[in-house]
C-alpha positions as CSV (number, residue, x, y, z in Angstrom):
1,X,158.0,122.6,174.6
2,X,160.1,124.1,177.3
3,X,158.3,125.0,180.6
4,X,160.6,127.4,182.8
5,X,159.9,127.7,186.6
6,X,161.3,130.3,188.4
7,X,160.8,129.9,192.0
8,X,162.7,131.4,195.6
9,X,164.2,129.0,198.5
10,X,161.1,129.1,201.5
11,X,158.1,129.8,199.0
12,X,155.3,127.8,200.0
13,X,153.4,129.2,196.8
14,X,156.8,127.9,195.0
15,X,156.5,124.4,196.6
16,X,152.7,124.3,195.8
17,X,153.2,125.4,192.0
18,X,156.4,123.0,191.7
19,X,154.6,120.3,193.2
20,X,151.7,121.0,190.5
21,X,153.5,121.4,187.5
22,X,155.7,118.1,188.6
23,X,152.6,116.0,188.3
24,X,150.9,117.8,185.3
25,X,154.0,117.5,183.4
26,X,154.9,113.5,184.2
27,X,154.7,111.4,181.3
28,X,154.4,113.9,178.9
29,X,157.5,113.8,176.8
30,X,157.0,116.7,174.8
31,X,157.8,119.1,178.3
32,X,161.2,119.5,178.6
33,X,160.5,121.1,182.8
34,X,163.2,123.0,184.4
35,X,162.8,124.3,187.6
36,X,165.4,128.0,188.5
37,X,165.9,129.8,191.3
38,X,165.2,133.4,191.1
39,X,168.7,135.0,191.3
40,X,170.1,132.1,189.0
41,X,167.4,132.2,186.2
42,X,167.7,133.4,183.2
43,X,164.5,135.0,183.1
44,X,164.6,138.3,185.4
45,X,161.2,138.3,187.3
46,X,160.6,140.1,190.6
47,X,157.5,137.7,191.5
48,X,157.6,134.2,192.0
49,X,156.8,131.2,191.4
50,X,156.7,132.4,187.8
51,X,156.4,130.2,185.1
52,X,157.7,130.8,181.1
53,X,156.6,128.6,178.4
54,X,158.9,128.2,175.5
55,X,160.6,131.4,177.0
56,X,157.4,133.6,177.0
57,X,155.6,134.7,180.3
58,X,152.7,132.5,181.1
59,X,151.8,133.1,184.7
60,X,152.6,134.6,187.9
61,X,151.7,132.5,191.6
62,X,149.8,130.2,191.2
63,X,149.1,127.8,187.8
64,X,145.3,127.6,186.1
65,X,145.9,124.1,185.1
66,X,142.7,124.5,182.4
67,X,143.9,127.4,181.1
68,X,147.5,125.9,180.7
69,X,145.9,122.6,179.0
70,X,144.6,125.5,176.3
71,X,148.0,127.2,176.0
72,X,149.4,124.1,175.5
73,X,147.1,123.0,172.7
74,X,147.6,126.3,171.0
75,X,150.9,126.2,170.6
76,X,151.1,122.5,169.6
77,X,148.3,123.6,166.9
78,X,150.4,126.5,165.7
79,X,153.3,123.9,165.6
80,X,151.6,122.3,163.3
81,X,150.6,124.6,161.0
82,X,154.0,125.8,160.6
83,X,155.2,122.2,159.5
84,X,151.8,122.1,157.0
């Protein structure tokens, strides 16, 4: 699962969400976490931090960790169900 974060250089919201996502994502070995600045991402986004998940949108600002535990157990379900 590939988390994208696209942040700006002197975001504090950037720093906060980075910090976040750094933490959430340690020692779980199916996040591949990459962290882009704006101008340099691939994804073009006007609002930051932003964060894509397996190259789809998730969220803008800040991260609802609950509801990104949920995403992240719907897409390892639908992964499943593919390989079934």
């Amino acid at each position: 699962m590939d988390f994208d974060l696209v942040v700006a250089e002197k975001c504090c919201a950037c720093e906060r969400v980075e910090k976040e996502l750094v933490k959430f994502t340690t020692n779980k070995n199916y996040i591949n976490f990459k962290i882009s600045v704006q101008n340099l991402s691939e994804h073009k986004t006007s609002i930051v931090p932003s964060l894509f998940i397996n190259g789809k949108l998730f969220a803008y600002g800040d991260v609802n960790i609950k509801q990104l535990n949920k995403k992240i157990q719907k897409i390892i379900r639908e992964e499943v169900n593919v390989l079934v």
